[in-house]
N, C-alpha and C positions, 0 to 999 in steps of 0.2 A: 643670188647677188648679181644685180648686172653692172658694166661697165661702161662708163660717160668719159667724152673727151675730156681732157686737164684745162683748167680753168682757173686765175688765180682769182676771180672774185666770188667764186663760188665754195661755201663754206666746204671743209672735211666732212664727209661722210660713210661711214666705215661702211654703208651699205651699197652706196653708191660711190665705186671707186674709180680712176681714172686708167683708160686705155694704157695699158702696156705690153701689146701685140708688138710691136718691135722690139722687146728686151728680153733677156735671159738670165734666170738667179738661180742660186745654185742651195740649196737650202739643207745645210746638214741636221741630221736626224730626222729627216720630214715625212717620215712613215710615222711617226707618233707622236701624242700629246700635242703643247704645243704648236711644232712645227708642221706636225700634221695640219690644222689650220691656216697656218703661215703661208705653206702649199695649195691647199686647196682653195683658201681667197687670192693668191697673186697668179692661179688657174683662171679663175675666171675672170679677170683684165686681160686674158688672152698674150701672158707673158708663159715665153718655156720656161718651165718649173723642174729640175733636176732636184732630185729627191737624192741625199745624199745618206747611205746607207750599207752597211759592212751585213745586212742579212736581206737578200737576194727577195725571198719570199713575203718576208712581212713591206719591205718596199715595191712590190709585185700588185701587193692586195691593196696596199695606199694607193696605187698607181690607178688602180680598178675604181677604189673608190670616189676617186677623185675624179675620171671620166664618169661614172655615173651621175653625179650632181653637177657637172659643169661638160654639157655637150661640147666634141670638140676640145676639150682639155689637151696642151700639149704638156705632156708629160714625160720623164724619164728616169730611168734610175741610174746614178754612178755609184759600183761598190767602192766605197769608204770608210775604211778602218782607222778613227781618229787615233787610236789605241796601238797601230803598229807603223813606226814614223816613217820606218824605211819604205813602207807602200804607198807612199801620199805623191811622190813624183811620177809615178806611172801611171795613178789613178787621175791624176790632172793630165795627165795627157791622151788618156784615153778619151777625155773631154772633146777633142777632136773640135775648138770652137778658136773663130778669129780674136775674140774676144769676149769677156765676162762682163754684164753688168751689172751684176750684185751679188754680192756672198752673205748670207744670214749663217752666223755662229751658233748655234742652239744644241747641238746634238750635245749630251752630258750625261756623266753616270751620278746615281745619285744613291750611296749605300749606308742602311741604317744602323747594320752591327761591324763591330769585328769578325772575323780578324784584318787589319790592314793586307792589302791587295795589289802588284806590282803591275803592271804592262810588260806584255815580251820587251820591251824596252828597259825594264827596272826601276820605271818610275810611279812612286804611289799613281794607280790606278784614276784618283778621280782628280787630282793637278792633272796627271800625264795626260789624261783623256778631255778634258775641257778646257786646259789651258795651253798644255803643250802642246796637244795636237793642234789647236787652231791654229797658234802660232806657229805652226812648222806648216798648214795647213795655209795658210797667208804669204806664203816666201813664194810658193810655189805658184800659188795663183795670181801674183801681182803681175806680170807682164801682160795676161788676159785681163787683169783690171784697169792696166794702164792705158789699154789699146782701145777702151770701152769711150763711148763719148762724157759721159760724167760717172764713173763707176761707183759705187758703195762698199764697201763694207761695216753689216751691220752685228752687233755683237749684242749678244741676248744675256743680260743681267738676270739678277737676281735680288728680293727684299733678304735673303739671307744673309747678302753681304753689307748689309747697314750695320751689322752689331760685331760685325770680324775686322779685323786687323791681321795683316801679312804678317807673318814670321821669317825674314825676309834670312835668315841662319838656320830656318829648319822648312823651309819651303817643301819637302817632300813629305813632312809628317814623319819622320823616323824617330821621333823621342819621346812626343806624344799627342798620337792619335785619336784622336774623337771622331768618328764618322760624320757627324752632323757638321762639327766647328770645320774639319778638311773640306766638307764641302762648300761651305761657306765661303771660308778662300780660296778656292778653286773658283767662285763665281766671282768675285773679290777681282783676284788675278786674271781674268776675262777682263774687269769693266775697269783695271787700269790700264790693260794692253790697248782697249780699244780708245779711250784716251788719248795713250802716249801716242798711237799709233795715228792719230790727227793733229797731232803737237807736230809730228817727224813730217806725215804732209804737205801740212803748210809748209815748214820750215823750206822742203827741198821744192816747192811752187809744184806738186801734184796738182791734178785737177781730180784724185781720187780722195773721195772725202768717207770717213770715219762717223760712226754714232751708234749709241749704244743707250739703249731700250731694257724694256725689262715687263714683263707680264702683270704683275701685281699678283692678287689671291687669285689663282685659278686649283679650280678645284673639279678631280672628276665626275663629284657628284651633281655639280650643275652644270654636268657637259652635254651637248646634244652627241645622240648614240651615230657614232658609225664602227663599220664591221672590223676595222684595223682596232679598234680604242677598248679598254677593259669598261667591261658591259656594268650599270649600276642597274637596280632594282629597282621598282617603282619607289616601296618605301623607304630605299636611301636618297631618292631623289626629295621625296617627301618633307627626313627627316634634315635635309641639308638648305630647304629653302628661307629657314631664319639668317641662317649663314649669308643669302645672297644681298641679304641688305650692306655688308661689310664686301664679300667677296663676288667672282665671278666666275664661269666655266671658261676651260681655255679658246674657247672658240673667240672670245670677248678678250682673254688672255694675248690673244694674236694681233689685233688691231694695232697697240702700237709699235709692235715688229714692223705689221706691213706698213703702216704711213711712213716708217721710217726710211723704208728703202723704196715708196713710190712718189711721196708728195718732194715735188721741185722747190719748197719751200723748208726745206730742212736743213740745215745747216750741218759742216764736220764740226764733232767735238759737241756736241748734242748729248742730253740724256730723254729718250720717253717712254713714260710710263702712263696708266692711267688717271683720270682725270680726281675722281675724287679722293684724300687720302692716298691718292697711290696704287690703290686696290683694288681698284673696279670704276669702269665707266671709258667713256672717250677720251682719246689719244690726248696728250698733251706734252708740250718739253715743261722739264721741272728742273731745280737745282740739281747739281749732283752733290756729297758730302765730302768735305773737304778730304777724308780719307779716301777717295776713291779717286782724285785726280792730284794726288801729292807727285809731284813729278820727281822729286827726291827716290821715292819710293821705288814709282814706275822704271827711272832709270835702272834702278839696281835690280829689279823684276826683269826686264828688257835685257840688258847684258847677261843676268841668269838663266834666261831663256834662249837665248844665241848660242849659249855654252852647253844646256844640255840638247837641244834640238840639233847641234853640228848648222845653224842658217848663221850668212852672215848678216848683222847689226841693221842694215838698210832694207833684209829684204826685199831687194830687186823691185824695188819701187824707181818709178820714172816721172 
């Protein structure tokens, strides 16, 4: 993938992406899936790519993989434990940066059985880890966002949150638990924070802007192989090619992550997804569903999330 100067009459091209040698994003999870991708294309626009990651080694070998396909890669690891809240203020400072300009939200736990699962924190395991960790993860990084000349943050949906509805009296899952519907709102509760979180904003004349993406079907067996990512077999690749008429491997998955937080034509308060259906193909902004930007909702999400996080309301936004 090489990289061309920004251009605003030259169409998007996920292939041909624009220079961002002067910026720095900070990309939670980016040793896998995903994010892995998300890293390794905003690598080669020659942008630092912090790889944000609570396991040393597997962000070691992303780090590897990611210099080997894009010579010159600046790459780095910050360990980042979404999952223990009290380590999130040290690890942004370990950042050692004048400022931030761009945070991708994507690291997520995603579990398919019981039993229900806590964070050293006490809070169900896959809220506390994909929504409360950002969110507590965002308080801390706003004054590096603020200082940034137009900074981002971008917030990675999910299609599983089209069919969820917040429980806005039992937000932890304590009464009952479904692994799939919890996770659901766990993505749910990302794509209203990232929202509210362009509502509040504009409101106070930020110049950091908000938007929130979402991968469509990505699937690992239409992923191209690297040595961080779980390995498929010729004939799962085989039997998964009917699929790609509907769906797409995450590499394709990543595309409108990254337009989101390179192309200067993106607006806060954005949603992108893929182009066709949602599910596959090039970048595009789409509706968001009325449940996903109920501001009713988000507020009382927002003050829930100020109260178990310990941040306060504004988040040290400037």
């Amino acid at each position: 993938m090489s990289s061309t100067p920004p251009s605003r009459s030259r169409p998007w091209d996920v292939h041909r992406l624009p220079s961002a040698e002067d910026r720095t994003v900070l990309v939670t999870g980016g040793n896998a899936g995903i994010g892995y991708f998300v890293a390794e294309q905003l690598a080669a626009t020659g942008a630092v790519v912090l790889l944000g990651s609570r396991d040393s080694a597997k962000a070691e070998a992303a780090g590897a993989s990611i210099r080997a396909r894009v010579p010159g890669a600046r790459v780095r690891h910050l360990r980042l434990d979404l999952a223990d809240l009290s380590s999130l203020e040290s690890a942004v400072d370990g950042l050692n940066l004048g400022h931030l300009d761009a945070v991708v939200h994507n690291a997520g736990v995603a579990l398919d059985d019981p039993p229900r699962r806590e964070t050293a924190d006490g809070h169900e395991l896959m809220f506390g880890t994909n929504h409360l960790g950002h969110f507590a993860l965002t308080r801390w990084l706003a004054p590096l966002l603020s200082a940034a000349p137009s900074g981002r943050v971008v917030t990675v949906g999910s299609f599983a949150a089209r069919s969820e509805r917040l429980d806005l009296d039992d937000l932890q899952s304590t009464r009952d638990y479904r692994p799939k519907r919890t996770y659901g709102r766990s993505k749910l509760a990302q794509m209203s924070f990232g929202f509210e979180l362009d509502r509040r904003l504009r409101a106070g004349g930020s110049t950091v802007l908000s938007v929130v993406a979402h991968p469509g079907g990505a699937l690992d067996s239409l992923t191209p192989s690297r040595p961080t990512l779980p390995r498929t077999t010729p004939g799962e690749r085989l039997r998964a090619l009917p699929a790609g008429i509907l769906v797409q491997g995450k590499d394709a998955g990543a595309w409108p992550i990254v337009r989101a937080v390179l192309d200067p034509g993106v607006r806060g308060g954005q949603l992108w997804g893929p182009r066709i259906f949602g599910l596959r193909g090039a970048p595009r902004p789409e509706p968001a569903l009325p449940h996903m930007t109920d501001p009713a909702v988000a507020a009382r999400l927002w003050a829930a999330s100020a109260e178990l996080t310990g941040a306060d309301a504004h988040l040290g936004f400037r």
